[in-house]
C-alpha positions as CSV (number, residue, x, y, z in Angstrom):
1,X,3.9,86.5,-18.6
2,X,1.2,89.6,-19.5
3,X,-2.3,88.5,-19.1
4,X,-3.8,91.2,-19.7
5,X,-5.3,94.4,-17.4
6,X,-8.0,92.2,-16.5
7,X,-7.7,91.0,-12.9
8,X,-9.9,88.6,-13.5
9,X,-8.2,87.6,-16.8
10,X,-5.2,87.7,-14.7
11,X,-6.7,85.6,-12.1
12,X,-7.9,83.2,-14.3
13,X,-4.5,83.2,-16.5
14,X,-2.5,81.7,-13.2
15,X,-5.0,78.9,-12.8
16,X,-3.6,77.5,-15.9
17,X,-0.7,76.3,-14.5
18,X,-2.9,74.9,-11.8
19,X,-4.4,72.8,-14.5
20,X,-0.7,71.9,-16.2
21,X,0.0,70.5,-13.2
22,X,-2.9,68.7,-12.5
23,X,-2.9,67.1,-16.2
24,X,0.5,66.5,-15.1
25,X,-0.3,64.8,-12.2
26,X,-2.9,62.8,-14.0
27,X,-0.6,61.3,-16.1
28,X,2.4,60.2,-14.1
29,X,-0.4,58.3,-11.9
30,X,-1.7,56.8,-14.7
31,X,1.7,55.7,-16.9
32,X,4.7,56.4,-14.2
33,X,6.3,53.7,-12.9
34,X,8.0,53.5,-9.0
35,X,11.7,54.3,-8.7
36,X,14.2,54.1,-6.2
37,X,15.9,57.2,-6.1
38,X,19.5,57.7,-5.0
39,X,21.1,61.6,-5.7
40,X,24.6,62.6,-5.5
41,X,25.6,64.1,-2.3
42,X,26.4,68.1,-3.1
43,X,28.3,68.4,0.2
44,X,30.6,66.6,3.0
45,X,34.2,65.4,3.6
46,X,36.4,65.1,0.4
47,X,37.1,61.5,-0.2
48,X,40.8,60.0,0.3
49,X,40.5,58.5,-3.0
50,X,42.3,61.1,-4.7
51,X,44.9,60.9,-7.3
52,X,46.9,63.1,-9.3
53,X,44.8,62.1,-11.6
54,X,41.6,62.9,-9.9
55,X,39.3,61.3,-7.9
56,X,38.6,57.1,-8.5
57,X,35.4,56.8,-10.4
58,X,35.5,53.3,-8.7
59,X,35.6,54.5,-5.3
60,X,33.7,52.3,-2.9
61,X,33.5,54.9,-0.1
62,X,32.4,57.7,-2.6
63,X,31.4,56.1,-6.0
64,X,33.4,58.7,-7.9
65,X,31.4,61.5,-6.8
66,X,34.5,63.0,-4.4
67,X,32.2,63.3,-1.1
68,X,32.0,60.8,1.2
69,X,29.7,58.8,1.2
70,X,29.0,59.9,-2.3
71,X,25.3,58.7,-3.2
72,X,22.1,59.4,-0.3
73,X,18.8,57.5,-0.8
74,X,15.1,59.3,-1.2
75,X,13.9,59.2,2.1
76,X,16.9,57.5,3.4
77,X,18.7,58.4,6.8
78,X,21.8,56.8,7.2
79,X,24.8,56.5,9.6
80,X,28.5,56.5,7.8
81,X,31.5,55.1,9.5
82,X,34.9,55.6,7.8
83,X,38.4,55.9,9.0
84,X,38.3,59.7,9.7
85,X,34.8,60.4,11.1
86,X,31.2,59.3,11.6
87,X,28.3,61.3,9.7
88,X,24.7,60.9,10.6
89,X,23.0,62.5,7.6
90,X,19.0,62.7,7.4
91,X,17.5,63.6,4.1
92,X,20.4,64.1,2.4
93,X,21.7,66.6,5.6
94,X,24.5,65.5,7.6
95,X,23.1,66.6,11.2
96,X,26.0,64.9,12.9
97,X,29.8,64.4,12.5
98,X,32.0,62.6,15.2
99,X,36.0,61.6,15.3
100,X,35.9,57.8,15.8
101,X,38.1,56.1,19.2
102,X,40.6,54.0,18.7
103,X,42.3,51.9,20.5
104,X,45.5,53.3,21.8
105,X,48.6,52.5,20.0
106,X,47.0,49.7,18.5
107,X,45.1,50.9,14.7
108,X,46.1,53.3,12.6
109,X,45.0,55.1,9.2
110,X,46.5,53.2,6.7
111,X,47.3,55.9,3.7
112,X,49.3,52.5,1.5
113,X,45.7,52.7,0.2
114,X,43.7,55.1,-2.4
115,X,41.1,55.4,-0.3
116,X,42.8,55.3,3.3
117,X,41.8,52.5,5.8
118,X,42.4,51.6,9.0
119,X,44.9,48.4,9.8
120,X,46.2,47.3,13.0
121,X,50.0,48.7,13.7
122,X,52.7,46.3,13.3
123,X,53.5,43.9,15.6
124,X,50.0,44.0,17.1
125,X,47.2,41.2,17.3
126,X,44.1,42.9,18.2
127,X,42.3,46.1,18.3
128,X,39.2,48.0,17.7
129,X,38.0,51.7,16.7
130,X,34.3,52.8,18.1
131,X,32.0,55.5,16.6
132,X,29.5,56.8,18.9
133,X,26.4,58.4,17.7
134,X,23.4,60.9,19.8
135,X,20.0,60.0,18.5
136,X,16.9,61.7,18.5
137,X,14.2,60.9,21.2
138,X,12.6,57.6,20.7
139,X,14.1,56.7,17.5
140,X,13.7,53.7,15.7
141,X,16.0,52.2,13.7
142,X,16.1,49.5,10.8
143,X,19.2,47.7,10.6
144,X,20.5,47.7,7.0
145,X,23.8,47.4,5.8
146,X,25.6,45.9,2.9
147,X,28.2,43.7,4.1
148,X,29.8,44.7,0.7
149,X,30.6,48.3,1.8
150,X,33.1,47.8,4.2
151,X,36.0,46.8,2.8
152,X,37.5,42.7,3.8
153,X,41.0,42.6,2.9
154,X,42.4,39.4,5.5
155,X,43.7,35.9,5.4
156,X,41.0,33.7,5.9
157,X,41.5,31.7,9.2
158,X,43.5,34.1,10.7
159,X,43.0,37.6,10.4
160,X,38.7,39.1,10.7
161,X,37.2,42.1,10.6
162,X,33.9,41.9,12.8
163,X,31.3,44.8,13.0
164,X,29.5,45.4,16.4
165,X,26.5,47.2,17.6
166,X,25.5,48.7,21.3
167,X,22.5,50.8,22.2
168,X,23.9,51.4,25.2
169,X,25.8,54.5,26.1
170,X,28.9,52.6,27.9
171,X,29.5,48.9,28.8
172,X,30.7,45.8,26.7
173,X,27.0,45.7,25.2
174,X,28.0,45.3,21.8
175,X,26.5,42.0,19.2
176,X,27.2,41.3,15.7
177,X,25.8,43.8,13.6
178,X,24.4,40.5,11.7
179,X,21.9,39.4,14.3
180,X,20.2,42.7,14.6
181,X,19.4,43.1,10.1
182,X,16.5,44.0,9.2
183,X,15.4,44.3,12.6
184,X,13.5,47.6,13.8
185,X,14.8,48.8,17.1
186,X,14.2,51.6,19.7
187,X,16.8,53.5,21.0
188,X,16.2,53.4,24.5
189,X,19.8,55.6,25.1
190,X,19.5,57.5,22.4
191,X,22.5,56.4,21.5
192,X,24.5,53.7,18.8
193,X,27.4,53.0,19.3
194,X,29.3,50.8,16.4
195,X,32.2,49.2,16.5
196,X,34.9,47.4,14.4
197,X,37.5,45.3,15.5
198,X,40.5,44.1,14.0
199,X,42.1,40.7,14.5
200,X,45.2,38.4,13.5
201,X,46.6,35.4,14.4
202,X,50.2,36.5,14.9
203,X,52.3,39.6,13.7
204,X,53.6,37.5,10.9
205,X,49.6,38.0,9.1
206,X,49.0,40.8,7.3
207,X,46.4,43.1,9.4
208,X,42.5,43.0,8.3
209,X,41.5,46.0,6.8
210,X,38.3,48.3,7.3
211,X,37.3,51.0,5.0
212,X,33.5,52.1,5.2
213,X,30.4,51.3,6.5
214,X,26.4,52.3,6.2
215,X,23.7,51.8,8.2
216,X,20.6,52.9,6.8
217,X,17.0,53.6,8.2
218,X,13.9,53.0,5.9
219,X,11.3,55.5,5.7
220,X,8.2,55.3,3.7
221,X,7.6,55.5,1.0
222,X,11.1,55.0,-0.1
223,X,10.2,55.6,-4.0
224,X,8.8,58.3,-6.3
225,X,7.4,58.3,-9.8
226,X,8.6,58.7,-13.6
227,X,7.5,58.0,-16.3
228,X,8.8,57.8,-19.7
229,X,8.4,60.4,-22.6
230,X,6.9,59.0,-25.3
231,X,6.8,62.2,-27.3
232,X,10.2,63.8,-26.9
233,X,8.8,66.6,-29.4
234,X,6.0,67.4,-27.2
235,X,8.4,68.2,-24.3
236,X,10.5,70.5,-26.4
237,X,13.3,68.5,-26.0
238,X,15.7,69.7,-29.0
239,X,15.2,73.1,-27.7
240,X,16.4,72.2,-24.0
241,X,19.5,70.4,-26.1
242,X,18.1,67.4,-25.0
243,X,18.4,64.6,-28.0
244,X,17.3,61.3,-28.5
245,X,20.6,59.0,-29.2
246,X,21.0,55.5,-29.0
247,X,21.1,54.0,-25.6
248,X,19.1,56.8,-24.3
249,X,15.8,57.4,-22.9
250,X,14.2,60.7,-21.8
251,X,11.8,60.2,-18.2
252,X,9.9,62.9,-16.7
253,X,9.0,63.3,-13.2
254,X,6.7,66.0,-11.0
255,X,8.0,65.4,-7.9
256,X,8.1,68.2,-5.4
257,X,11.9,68.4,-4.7
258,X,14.5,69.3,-7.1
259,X,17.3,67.1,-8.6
260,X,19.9,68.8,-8.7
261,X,22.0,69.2,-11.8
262,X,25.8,67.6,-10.5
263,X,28.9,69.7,-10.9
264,X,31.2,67.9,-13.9
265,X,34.1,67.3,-12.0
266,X,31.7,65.1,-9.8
267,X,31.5,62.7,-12.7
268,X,28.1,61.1,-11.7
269,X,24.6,61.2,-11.8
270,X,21.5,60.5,-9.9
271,X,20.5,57.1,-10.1
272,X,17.0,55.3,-10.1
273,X,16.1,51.6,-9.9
274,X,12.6,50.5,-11.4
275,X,10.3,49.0,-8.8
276,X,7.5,47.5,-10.6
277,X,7.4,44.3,-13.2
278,X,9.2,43.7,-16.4
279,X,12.0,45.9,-15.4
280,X,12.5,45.8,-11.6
281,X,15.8,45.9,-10.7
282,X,17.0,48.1,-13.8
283,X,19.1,51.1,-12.8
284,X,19.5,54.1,-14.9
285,X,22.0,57.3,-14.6
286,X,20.7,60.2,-14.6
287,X,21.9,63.4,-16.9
288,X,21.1,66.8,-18.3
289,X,17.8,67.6,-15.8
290,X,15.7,70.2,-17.4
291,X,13.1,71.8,-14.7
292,X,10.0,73.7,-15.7
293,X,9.2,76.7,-13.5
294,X,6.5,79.1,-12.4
295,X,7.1,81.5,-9.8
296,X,8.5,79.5,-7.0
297,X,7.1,76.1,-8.1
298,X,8.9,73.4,-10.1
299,X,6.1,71.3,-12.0
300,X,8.0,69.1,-14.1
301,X,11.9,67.9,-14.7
302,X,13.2,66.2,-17.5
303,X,16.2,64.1,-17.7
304,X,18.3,61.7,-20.2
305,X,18.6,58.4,-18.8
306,X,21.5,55.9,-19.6
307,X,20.9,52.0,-18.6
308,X,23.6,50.8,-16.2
309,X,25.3,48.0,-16.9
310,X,26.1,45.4,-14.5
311,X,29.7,45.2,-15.7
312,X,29.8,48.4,-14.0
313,X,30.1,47.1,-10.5
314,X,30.5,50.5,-7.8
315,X,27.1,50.8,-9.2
316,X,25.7,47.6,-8.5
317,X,27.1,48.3,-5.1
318,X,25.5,51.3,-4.3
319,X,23.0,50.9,-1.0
């Protein structure tokens, strides 16, 4: 953009996007709404779920996305226990990845299933497989987990799958990941240790199954801001091939981070839930992000928005 030979034109010229931004600003305070944000992992382990077909847009370990653990919360740190590995992943970075213990001879990686799971080995009762994680200094950890995530597949009264905790580094420290939800808790190790353990009643029941699990951290604030366009034409949409059709909205955010467009074969979108009254608890898909840039900055992103349906369950599901 030529402003002229004016420096001081020039100078001036720049502050306008100074003032687009703070108009900008303005108005997503004034009309945007809070939204959970999750976005769609753009790197990690390829998911087991695959097919000849393709990937399982159903997939509970990587809802359809291909990477385990497919989906990663604004401002969310999590820890992600599946047959193969354990991932500690921070802002969307995996910072750690471990191969999980099991119990000798006793569990093994079930490939029967699309994704693979672990089962206990024929003709055995019992066994377990442990993840254990290093932790940062003096961290502090809320215990959250959906007990939908890791996958139940036993005969009630005589098979179980039960997920255990430690913060200790070695020893039989370990309690039922249920007694510690929602509970904040320093670890004075610096270590987790998690642990699931597989149980039958005799060989003749078929073994319990375990597929995934996530732990997540809070961090605040655990939202951001959109709004919705009420203008499409003043936002240029047409020209961005950006169109208003049925079933769609268009929101706008100014956020300082960048969502990332998703590659096609990934088959998903970033998702947001509304936080605030009428329409907490309504998700959305994200598509199509248009960014606005100036030199390095990004100081506005567009997207189309589709309403989730609750018949549409892996979303529903997503934590």
């Amino acid at each position: 953009m030529y402003w002229g030979r004016d420096i001081n034109c020039a100078h001036e010229g720049y502050k306008t996007f100074d003032i687009i931004r703070a108009n900008l600003e303005t108005a997503l305070e004034a009309s945007g709404q809070k939204v959970k944000l999750w976005t769609v992992m753009d790197s990690g382990p390829e998911c087991t779920c695959k097919k000849d077909e393709g990937f399982d847009t159903d997939c509970p370990f990587c809802y359809g996305t291909s990477i385990v653990p497919g989906y990663q919360k604004y401002h969310g740190n999590y820890i992600v226990c599946d047959p193969f590995r354990g991932q500690r992943i921070d802002d969307g970075n995996i910072v750690q990845s471990i191969v999980p213990t099991y119990s000798a001879g006793l569990i093994e990686v079930s490939e029967k299933f699309k994704p693979n799971m672990l089962a206990l080995k024929d003709g055995i009762l019992t066994g377990a497989v442990t993840w254990h994680f290093a932790l940062p200094p003096n961290t502090y950890i809320d215990v959250e987990y959906n007990n939908k995530d890791y996958i139940r597949d036993s005969d009630v009264g005589s098979s179980s799958l039960n997920i255990e905790v430690s913060f200790a580094p070695v020893g039989p420290a370990f309690v039922p990941i249920s007694t510690i939800t929602g509970t904040s808790l320093n670890s004075v190790f610096n270590v987790i240790r998690i642990r699931a353990k597989l149980t039958r009643a005799s060989v003749d029941v078929r073994s319990p199954l375990f597929g995934i699990l996530r732990i997540r951290g809070k961090v605040d604030p655990d939202y951001i801001l959109m709004s919705r366009s009420r203008n499409p034409a003043d936002l240029n949409f047409e020209k961005n091939g950006i169109v208003d059709r049925e079933g769609l909205v268009n929101l706008w955010t100014i956020q300082d981070f960048v969502i990332k467009p998703v590659a096609a074969e990934r088959k998903r979108g970033s998702m947001i839930e509304m936080v605030d009254s009428p329409f907490a608890g309504l998700r959305y898909e994200l598509f199509n992000p248009v960014q606005s840039f100036f030199k390095d900055h990004t100081f506005r992103q567009v997207f189309e928005a589709r309403v989730i349906s609750r018949d549409r369950e892996i979303f529903w599901d997503i934590f």
